[in-house]
C-alpha positions in Angstrom: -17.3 30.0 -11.9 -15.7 27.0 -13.4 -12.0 28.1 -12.1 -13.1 28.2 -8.5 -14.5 25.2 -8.8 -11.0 24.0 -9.9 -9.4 26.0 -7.6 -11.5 24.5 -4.4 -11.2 21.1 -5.4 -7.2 20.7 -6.2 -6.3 21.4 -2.7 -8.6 19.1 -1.3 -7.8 16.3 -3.6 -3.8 17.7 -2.9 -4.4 16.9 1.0 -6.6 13.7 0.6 -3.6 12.4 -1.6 -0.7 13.9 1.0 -2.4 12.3 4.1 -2.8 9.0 2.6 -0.5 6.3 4.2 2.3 5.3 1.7 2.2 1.6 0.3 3.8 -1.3 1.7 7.1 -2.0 0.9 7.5 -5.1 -2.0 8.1 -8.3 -0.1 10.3 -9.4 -2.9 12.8 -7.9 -4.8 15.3 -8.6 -7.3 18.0 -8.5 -4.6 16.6 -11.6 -2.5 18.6 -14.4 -3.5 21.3 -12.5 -3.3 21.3 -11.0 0.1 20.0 -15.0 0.9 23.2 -16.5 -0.1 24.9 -13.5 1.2 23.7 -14.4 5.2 24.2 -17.7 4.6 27.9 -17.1 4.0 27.8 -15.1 6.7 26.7 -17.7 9.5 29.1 -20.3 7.4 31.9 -17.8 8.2 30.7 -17.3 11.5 30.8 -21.2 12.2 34.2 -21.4 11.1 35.0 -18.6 12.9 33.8 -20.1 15.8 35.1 -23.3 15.4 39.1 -22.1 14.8 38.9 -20.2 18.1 37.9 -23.1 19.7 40.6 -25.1 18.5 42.9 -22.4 18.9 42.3 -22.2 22.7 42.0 -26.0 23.0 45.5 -25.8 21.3 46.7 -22.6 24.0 45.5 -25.1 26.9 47.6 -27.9 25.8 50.3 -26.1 25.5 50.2 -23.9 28.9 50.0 -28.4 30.6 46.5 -27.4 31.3 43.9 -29.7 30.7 39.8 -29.9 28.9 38.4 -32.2 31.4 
């Protein structure tokens, strides 16, 4: 009697267990500052980026007579 007991209750424990949602994800990890610094570089470069093609066409126009105005 004892082993279907056992043998009742393990799948029902087994689905209760399987159907439960997963946790949440950590907010935090070790990689944080990292990946931080990482997008901040990232827009810096992106800036600069930015920044030399502007001068670069500013440059073009100057040299094509044409003007910013």
């Amino acid at each position: 009697m004892g082993y279907v007991k056992c043998w009742t209750t393990v799948p029902v424990i087994l689905f209760i267990a399987g159907c439960s949602s997963p946790p949440p994800p950590p907010k935090n990890n070790v990689f944080d500052p990292l990946t931080q610094q990482m997008d901040k570089a990232r827009d810096v470069q992106k800036t600069v980026d930015e920044e030399a093609e502007r001068k670069r066409k500013a440059i073009d126009d100057q040299e094509r007579g044409e003007s910013n105005r």
